[in-house]
Steps between C-alpha positions, in 0.01 A plus 500: 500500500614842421602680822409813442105387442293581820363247706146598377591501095640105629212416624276645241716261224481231692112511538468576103748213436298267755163657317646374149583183637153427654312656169733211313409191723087611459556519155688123518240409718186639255649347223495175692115543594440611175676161369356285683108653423598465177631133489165405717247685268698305189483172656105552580422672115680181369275247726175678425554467162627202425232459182705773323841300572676636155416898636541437901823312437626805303346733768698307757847482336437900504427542830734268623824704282286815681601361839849410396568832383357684788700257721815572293447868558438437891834298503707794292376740787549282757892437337525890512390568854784200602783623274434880420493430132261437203588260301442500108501093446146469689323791336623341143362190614169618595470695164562156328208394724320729442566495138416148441149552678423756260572233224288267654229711503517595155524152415222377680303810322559370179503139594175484712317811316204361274471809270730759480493799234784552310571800743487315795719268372741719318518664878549163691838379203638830600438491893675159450745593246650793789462287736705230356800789451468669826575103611752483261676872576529417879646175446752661288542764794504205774802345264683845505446511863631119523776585261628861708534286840700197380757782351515663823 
């Protein structure tokens, strides 16, 4: 600590540093809840409507990578508050996530859709076809990342 602070300009950074911490673990800790509410209402969805297996097993898989990504971003904040540093690797890897669950989507659009219009469907190839290279750029920027640590 710099000496030449006051005891009261100490104490006011510690209790904004203590504030920050406690405003990170609630947001760990709601993006738990929020998990877990979301992981429940998939699992229930996907029993109630078992009849429409090909559309509530698609619904599930997205729900499910939902979850994983908001758990990924819990555990990249949790990683932060126990090292003081953000990583980049995890925030790639939930952009892959999240990239591959908009390509399932799109799929399942055009898959499980019984008429689209040529709009519609022109719209759903190029959802998936940016999709498929946002995937593609941020495995190319994972291998960079790969690439600049072995060489260090």
């Amino acid at each position: 600590m710099d000496e030449h602070l006051s005891r009261g300009q100490r104490d006011a950074d510690r209790a904004v540093r203590w504030s920050i911490v406690a405003l990170e673990y609630a947001i760990v800790a709601s993006l738990l809840i929020v998990a877990a509410v979301v992981l429940l209402r998939t699992l229930v969805t996907f029993v109630a409507h078992w009849n429409l297996f090909p559309q509530s097993v698609v619904a599930a898989i997205d729900g499910i990578l939902v979850v994983i990504i908001l758990l990924d971003i819990a555990h990249t904040v949790f990683g932060h508050l126990r090292s003081s540093e953000i990583p980049i690797r995890p925030f790639l890897v939930i952009g892959i996530l999240a990239g591959v669950r908009d390509i399932l989507s799109a799929s399942a659009h055009l898959t499980l859709s019984t008429s689209l219009t040529s709009t519609d469907f022109t719209e759903t190839l190029i959802s998936l076809g940016l999709g498929v290279a946002v995937v593609v750029l941020i495995l190319f920027g994972l291998l960079i990342l790969h690439w600049s640590e072995s060489h260090d």
